[in-house]
C-alpha positions in Angstrom: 23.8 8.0 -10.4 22.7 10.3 -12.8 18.5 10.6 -12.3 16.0 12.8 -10.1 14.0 9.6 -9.9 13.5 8.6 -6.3 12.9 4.7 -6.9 15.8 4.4 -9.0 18.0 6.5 -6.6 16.1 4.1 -3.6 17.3 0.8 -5.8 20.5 1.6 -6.1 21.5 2.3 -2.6 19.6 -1.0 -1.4 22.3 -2.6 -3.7 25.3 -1.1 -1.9 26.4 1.0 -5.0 25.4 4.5 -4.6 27.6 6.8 -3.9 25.4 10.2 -4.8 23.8 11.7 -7.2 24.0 14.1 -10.0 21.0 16.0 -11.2 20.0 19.0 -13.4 16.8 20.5 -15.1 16.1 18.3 -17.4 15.8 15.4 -15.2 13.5 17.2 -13.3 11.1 18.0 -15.6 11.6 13.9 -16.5 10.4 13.8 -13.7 7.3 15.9 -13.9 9.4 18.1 -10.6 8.5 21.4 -11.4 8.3 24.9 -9.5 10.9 26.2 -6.7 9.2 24.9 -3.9 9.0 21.4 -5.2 12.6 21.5 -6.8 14.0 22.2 -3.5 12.0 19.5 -1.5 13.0 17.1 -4.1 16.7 17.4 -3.6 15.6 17.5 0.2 13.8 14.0 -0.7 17.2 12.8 -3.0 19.7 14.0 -0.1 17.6 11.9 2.7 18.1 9.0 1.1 21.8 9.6 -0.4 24.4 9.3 2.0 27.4 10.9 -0.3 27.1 14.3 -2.4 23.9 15.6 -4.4 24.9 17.7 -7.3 21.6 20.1 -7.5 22.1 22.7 -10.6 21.5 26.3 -10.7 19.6 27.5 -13.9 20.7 31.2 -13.2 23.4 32.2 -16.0 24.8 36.0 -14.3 27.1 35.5 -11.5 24.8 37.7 -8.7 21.8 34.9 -9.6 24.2 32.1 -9.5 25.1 33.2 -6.1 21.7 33.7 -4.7 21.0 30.3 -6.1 23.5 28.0 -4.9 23.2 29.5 -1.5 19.9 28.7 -1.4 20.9 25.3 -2.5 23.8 25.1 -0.4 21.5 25.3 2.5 19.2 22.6 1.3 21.8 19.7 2.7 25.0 19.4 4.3 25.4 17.1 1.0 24.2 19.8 -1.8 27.3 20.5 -4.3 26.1 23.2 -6.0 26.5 22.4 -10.0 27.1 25.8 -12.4 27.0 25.6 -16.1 31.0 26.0 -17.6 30.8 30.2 -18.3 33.0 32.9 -17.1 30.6 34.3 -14.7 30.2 30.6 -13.5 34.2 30.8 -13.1 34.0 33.8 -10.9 31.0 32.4 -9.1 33.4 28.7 -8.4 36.0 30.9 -6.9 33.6 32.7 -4.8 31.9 29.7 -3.5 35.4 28.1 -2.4 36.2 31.1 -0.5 32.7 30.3 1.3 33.4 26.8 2.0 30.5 25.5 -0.4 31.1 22.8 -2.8 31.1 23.5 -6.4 30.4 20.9 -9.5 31.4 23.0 -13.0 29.3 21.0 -15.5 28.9 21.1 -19.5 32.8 21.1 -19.5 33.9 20.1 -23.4 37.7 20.9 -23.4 40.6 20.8 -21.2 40.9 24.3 -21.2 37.8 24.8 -19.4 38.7 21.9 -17.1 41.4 24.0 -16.5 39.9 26.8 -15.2 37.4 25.7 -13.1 40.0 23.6 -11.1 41.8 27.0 -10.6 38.7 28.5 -9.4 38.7 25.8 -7.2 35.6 23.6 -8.2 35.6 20.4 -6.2 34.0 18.8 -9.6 34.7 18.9 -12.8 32.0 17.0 -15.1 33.4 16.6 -18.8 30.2 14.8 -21.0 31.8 12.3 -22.8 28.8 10.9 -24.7 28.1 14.3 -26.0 31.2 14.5 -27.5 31.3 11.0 -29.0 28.0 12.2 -30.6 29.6 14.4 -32.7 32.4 12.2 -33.8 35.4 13.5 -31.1 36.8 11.0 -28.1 35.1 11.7 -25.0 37.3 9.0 -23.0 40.3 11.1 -24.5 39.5 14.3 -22.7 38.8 12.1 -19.8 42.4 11.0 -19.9 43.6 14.2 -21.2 41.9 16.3 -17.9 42.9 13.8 -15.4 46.7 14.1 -16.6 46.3 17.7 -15.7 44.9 17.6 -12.9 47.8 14.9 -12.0 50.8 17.1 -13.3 49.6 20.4 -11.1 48.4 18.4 -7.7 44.5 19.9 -8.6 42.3 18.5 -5.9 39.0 19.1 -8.0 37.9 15.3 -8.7 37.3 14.5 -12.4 33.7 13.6 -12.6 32.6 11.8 -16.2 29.2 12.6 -16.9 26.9 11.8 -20.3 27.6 8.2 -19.5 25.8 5.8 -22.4 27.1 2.2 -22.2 29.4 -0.3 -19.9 32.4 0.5 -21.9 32.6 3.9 -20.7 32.1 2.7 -17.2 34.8 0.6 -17.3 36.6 3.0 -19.8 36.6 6.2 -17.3 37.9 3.2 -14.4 41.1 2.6 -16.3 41.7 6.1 -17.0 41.3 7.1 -13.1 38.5 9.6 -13.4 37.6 10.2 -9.4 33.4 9.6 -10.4 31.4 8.4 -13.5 27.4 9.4 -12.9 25.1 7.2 -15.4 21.6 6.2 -15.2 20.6 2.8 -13.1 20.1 1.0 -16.4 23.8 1.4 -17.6 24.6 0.4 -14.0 22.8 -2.4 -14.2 24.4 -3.6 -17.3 27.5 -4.0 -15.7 25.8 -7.4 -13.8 25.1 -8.9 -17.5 27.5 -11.5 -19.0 26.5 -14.4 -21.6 28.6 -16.8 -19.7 27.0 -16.1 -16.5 23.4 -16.3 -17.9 24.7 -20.1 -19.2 27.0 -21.1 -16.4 24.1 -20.5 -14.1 21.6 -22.6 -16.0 24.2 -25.1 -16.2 24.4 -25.0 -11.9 20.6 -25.3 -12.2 19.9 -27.7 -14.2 22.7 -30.6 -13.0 21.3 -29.1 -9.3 17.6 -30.4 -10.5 19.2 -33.5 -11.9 20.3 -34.2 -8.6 17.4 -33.9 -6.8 15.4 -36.5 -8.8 17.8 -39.1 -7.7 
C-alpha cells in the first residue's frame, strides 16, 4: 500500500492483503506527520504493524546526507528499505548501501535507462510511476513491460515495483506484465472487490433467500 495512514495500513492487513508499505514526504505531511522525531516514530508505528518491507524516503539530495539518512532509517526496523530519489549521487549512494547489506528502493524512476542503473547499483527496488507518466500522454504500463524485460534478459534481482497506481486496470495491468509489486492507495484496492454482477447476483441470493423464509 501506498499511504502513511495508520487506519488504512491497520484495514488492510485485517483483510489478509498487505504485504508492506511504501511511503514518502508527501504522505506524511497528508498526514499532518511532521518533524524528525515524529517521522521516525511513525515508520516505527507503520513497521509494527506491517509484517513485509516499509519503504521510508530520504529527503536528502547529496550522497554524504543520503547516507546519514538511510542509516538512520535503516536502523529504524529490520523492515525499513530505504527509498532515494532516481539521481546520480542517489546511484552511488544504492551501490554503497548494497555493499552494507541495507535495502534500497530507487524511486521517481521515468525511463528504462534509469531502471537500468539503479539495478546495477544494486537497488532491491525499482519504482517506475506509471500514472505520472500517463498524465502527460506517454504509456506508463509500457515502461512497466519494457523494465521488467530487462530486468529478465540480464538475471537483475532488483524487483520491479509500480508505483503512481490510479485505477483497477493498472492493478490488473502491472499483474499481467509480471511487475514483482504494485503500491496503490486502499481505495484503488478496494475497488478490485466491486463488480455489477456481483452487486445483482447477491440481491438476487437475497431476495429468493427472504422469499423462502415466508413460506
Amino acid at each position: 500500500m501506498d499511504t502513511a495512514n495508520l487506519a488504512d495500513i491497520k484495514e488492510a492487513q485485517e483483510m489478509g492483503i498487505l504485504d508492506g508499505v511504501t511511503t514518502n514526504p508527501s504522505l506524511m505531511a497528508k498526514e499532518g506527520i511532521t518533524g524528525k522525531d515524529n517521522v521516525m516514530r511513525h515508520y516505527k508505528q507503520i513497521c509494527e504493524i506491517v509484517q513485509g518491507d516499509v519503504s521510508a524516503e530520504v529527503i536528502s539530495t547529496t550522497y554524504d546526507e543520503m547516507i546519514k539518512e538511510g542509516e538512520e532509517l535503516a536502523d529504524i526496523d529490520e523492515n525499513i528499505v530505504v527509498k532515494v530519489p532516481m539521481s546520480g549521487d542517489s546511484i552511488k549512494a544504492i551501490k554503497y548501501f548494497s555493499e552494507k547489506g541495507i535495502r534500497t528502493n530507487c524511486t521517481l524512476v521515468f525511463s528504462a535507462g534509469q531502471a537500468l542503473l539503479a539495478a546495477k547499483a544494486g537497488a532491491t527496488y525499482v519504482s517506475p510511476f506509471v500514472g505520472r507518466l500517463d498524465d502527460i500522454s506517454t504509456d506508463g504500463m509500457a515502461l512497466i513491460e519494457q523494465i521488467v524485460n530487462i530486468y529478465t534478459n540480464y538475471g537483475y534481482t532488483t524487483e520491479v515495483l509500480a508505483a503512481s497506481v490510479r485505477h483497477p486496470m493498472h492493478v490488473i495491468q502491472c499483474a499481467e506484465i509480471g511487475a514483482d509489486v504494485m503500491t496503490a492507495p486502499l481505495g484503488v484496492i478496494k475497488m478490485l472487490l466491486n463488480h455489477p454482477l456481483t452487486d445483482s447476483g447477491l440481491a438476487k441470493f437475497l431476495a429468493d433467500h427472504a422469499k423462502v423464509e415466508k413460506k
